[in-house]
GUBA-283296 format. One line per field, with one value per residue (C-alpha): residue number from 1; residue in three letters; x negated, y negated, z negated. Coordinates in steps of 0.5 Angstrom, whole numbers, plus 2048, in hexadecimal, padded with zeros to 3 digits. Last residue first. Layout:
! GUBA-283296
torlum	[NUM/...];
kolpa	[Ala/...];
X	[X/...];
Y	[Y/...];
Z	[Z/...];
This chain:
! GUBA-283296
torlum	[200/199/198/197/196/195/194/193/192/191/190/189/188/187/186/185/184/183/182/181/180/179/178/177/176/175/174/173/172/171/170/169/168/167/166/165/164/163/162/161/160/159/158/157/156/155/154/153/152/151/150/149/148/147/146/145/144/143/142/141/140/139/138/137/136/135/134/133/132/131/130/129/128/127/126/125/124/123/122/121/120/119/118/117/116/115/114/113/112/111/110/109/108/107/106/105/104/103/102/101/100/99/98/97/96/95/94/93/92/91/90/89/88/87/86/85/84/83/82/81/80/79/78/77/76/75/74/73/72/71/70/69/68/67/66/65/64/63/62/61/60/59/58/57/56/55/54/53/52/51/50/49/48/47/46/45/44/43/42/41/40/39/38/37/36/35/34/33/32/31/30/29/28/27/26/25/24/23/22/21/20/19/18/17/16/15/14/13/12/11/10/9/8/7/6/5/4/3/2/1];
kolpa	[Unk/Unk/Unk/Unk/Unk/Unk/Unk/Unk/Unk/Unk/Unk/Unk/Unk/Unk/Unk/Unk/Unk/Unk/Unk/Unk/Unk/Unk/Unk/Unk/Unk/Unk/Unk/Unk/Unk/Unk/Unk/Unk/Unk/Unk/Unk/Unk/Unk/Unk/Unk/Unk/Unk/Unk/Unk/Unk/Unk/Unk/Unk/Unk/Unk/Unk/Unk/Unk/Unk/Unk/Unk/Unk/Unk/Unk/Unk/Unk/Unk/Unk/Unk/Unk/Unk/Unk/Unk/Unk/Unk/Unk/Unk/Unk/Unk/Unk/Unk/Unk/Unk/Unk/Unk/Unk/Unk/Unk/Unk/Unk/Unk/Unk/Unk/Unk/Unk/Unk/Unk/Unk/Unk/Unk/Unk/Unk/Unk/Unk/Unk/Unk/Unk/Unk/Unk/Unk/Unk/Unk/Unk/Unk/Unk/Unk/Unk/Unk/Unk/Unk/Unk/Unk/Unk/Unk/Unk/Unk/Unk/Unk/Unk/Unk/Unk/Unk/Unk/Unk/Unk/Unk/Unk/Unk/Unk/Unk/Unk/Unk/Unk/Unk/Unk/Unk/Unk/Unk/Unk/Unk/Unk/Unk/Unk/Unk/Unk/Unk/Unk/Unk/Unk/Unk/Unk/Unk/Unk/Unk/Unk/Unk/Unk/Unk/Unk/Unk/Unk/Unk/Unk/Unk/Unk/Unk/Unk/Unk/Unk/Unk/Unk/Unk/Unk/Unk/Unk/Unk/Unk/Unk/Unk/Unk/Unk/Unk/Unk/Unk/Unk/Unk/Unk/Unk/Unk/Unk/Unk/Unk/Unk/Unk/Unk/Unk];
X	[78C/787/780/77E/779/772/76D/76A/763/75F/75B/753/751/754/753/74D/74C/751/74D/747/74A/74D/746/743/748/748/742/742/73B/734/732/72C/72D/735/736/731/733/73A/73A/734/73B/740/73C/73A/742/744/73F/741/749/747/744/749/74E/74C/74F/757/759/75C/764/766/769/765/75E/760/761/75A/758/75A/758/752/751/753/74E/748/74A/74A/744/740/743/741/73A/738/73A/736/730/730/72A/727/727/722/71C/71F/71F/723/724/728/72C/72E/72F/734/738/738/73C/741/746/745/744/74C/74D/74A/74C/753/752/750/754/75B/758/757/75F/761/75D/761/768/76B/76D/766/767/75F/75E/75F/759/753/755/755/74E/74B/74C/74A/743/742/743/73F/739/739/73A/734/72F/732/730/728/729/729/72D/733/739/737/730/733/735/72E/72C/731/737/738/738/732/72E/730/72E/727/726/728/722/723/71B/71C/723/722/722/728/72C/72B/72D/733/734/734/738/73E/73C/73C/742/746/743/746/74D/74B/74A/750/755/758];
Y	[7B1/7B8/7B8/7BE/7C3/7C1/7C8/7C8/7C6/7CD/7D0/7D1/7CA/7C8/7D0/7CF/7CA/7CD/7D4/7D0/7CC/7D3/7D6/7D1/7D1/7D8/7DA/7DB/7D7/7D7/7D3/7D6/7DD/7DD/7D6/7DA/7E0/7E0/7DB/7DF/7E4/7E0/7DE/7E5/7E7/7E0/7E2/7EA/7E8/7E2/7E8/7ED/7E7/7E5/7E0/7DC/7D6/7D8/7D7/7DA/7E1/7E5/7E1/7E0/7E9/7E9/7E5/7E8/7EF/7ED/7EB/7F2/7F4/7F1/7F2/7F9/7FA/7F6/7FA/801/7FD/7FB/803/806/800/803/808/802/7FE/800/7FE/7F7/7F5/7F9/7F1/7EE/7F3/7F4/7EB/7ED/7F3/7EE/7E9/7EE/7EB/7E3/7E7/7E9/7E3/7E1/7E6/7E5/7DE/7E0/7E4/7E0/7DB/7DF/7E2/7DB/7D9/7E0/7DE/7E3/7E9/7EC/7EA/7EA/7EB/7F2/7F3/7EE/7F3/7F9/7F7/7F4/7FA/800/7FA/7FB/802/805/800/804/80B/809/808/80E/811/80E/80F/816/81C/818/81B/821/81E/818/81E/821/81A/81B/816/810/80B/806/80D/810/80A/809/811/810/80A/804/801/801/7FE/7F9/7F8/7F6/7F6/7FD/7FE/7FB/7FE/804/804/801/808/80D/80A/80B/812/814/811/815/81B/81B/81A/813];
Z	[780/77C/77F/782/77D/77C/77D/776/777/778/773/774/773/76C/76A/76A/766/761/762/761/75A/758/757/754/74F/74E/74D/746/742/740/744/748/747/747/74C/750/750/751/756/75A/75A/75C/762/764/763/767/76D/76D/76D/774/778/776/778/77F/77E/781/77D/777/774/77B/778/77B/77A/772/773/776/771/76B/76E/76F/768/765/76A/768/761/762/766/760/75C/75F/760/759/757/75C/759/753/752/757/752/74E/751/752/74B/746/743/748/749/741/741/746/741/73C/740/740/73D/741/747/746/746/74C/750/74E/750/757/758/755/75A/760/75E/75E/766/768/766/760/762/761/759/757/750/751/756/751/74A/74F/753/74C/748/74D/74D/746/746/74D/748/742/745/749/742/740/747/746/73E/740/73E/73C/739/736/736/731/72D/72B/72A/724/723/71F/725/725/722/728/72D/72A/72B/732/732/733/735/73D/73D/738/731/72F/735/736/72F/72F/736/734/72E/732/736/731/72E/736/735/72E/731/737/733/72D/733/735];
């Protein structure tokens, strides 16, 4: 990592201590220099504004869960193992960044649009990583016949409303309840194992 981006991956561990502090609309670009020992002249060097600091936060919050969420599922594995190793990993790592999620229910609906760019490119990815799951368990035979793009936009939403809820309300991961919807699921999506002629 060069001195620049280590500076600027500072700059933004800085920020988000401070935006979860005081809030989006009360943390201020000076609050983040003095947060990270720099000049608020060198915060403007990398962030001209607190609304594009405030998008760097999120694009790299959501780029962590994406790859750490990507390399916990073996695609070689089968299909209903690679849903769990999914929705583990997701869980897991919504447990790492759960700072981020307190930070976007604080910004409050006037702010995030300057964030929804980010929230609907991973949106889109989630929803065609778990495509590509089912249609890969629909051609193996593991999986009855879905329209998968159908069933990946309903299991992503679902998963979603999950975090949320168990996060805001429970104060607690995800994953557990996701998992129990995904098992149930499973139960009635997977086809019973065709039996094989009996031995004489």
């Amino acid at each position: 990592m060069s001195p620049r981006e280590e500076r600027r991956a500072r700059l933004l561990e800085a920020a988000r201590a401070v935006v979860l502090r005081f809030g989006y609309r009360k943390a201020g670009l000076e609050d983040v220099a003095r947060e990270a020992g720099v000049s608020r002249a060198t915060v403007y060097n990398y962030f001209p504004n607190k609304e594009m600091l405030f998008r760097a936060i999120v694009a790299e919050e959501l780029e962590r869960l994406r790859l750490a969420v990507a390399e916990a599922v073996d695609l070689r594995a089968e299909p209903a193992a690679q849903l769990l190793s999914y929705v583990r990993a997701r869980g897991a790592q919504l447990e790492r960044i759960r700072s981020f999620y307190v930070l976007r229910l604080n910004v409050g609906r006037d702010v995030l649009p300057i964030v929804e760019d980010e929230l609907g490119a991973l949106r889109a990815q989630e929803r065609a990583f778990l495509e590509a799951i089912l249609r890969a368990g629909i051609a193996r035979g593991s999986f009855r016949s879905v329209e998968p793009g159908a069933l990946a936009a309903a299991l992503a939403a679902a998963f979603r409303g999950l975090e949320e809820e168990f996060v805001f309300e429970h104060g607690q991961g995800s994953a557990a309840g996701s998992e129990l919807l995904l098992r149930t699921l499973l139960e009635g999506l997977s086809r019973p194992p065709v039996p094989s002629e009996e031995q004489p």
